[in-house]
C-alpha positions in Angstrom: 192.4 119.0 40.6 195.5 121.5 40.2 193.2 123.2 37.4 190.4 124.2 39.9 191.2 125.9 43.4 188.9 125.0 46.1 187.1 128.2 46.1 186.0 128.0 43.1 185.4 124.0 42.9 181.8 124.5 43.5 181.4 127.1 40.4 183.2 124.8 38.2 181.1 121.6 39.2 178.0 123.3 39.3 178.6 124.1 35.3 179.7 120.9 34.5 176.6 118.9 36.5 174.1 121.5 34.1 176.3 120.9 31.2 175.4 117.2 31.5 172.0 118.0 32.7 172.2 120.2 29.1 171.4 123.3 30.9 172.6 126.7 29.6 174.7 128.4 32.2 171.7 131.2 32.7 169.6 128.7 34.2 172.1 128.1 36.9 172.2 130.1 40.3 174.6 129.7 43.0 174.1 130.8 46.2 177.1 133.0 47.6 177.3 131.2 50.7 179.2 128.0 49.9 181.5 126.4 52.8 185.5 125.4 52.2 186.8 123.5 54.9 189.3 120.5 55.9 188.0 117.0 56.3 190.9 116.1 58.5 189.7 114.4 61.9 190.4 117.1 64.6 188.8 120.0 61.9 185.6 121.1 63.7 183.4 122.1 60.8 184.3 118.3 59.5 183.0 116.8 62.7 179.9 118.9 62.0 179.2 117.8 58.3 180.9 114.3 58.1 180.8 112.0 61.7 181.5 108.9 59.5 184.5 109.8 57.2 187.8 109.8 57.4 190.8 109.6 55.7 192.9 106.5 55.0 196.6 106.2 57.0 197.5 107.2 53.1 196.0 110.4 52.5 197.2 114.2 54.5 194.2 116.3 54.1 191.3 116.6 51.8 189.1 119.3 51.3 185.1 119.5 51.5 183.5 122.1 49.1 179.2 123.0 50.1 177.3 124.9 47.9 173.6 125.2 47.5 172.1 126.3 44.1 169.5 126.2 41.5 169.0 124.8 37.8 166.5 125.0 35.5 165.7 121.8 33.9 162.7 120.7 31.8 161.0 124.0 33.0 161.2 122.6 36.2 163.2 124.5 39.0 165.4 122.0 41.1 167.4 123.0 44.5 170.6 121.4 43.9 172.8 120.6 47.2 176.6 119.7 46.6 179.3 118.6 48.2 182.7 118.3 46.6 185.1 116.2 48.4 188.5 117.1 47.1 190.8 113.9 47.7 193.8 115.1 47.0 196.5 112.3 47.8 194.5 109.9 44.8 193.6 112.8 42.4 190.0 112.5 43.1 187.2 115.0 43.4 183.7 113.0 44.4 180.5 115.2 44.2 177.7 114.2 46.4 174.1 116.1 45.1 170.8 115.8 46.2 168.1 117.5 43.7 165.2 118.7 45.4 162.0 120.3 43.6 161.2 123.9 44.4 157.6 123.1 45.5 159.0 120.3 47.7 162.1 121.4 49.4 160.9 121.3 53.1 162.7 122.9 56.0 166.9 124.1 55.7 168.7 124.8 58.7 170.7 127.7 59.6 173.7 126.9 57.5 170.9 126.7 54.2 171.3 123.1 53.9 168.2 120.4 53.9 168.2 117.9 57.0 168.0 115.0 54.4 171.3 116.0 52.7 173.1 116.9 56.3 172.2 113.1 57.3 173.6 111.7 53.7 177.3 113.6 54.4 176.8 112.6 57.9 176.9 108.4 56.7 178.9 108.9 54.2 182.2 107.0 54.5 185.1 105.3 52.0 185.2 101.6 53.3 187.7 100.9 50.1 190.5 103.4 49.7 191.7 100.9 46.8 188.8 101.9 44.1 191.5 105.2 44.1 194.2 103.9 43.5 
């Protein structure tokens, strides 16, 4: 975690999900757009993106890195949403992607992510803080 800031988490894990998807960095496009924001209770933007989450009594703050991109795979062009949660008290980042084809992305709301993957951060919740530790 102290080798990646969290501006540029989303660049570095978008490189390392094609690496294992063994796409060359050219088929890989980011969108400039990406969102950095606190997951701490009272943050606003949190309340938007993750109703269910919250932090143990253990952990300070945490970080949520959104970005919305594109790899080339197979010949295939995929819509790849991501969310990096930075857990920073246990050393932990935790990606959360959806992979959508081109031809079948449906509708994206005004903050360019898909409805489907704004209702997967919305439920998303750690009911065992011990798998951490």
């Amino acid at each position: 975690q102290s080798d990646v800031k969290n501006e540029d988490a989303s660049t570095f894990f978008f490189a390392d999900l094609a690496d294992a998807n063994g796409v060359s960095q050219d088929d890989i496009t980011i969108q400039p757009n990406g969102m950095i924001f606190s997951v701490k209770d009272e943050d606003a933007t949190k309340q938007r993106y993750f109703q269910k989450f919250s932090l143990s009594t253990q952990q300070t703050d945490s970080h949520a890195c959104i970005a919305v991109g594109k790899q080339k795979v197979a010949d295939k062009s995929l819509r790849i949403e991501m969310c990096v949660l930075r857990l920073t008290d246990v050393t932990t980042d935790l990606m959360i992607t959806l992979s959508i084809p081109d031809n079948k992305q449906g509708s994206v709301g005004d903050d360019g992510l898909s409805s489907v993957f704004r209702e997967l951060l919305a439920t998303f919740c750690i009911r065992d803080w011990s798998l951490f530790c």
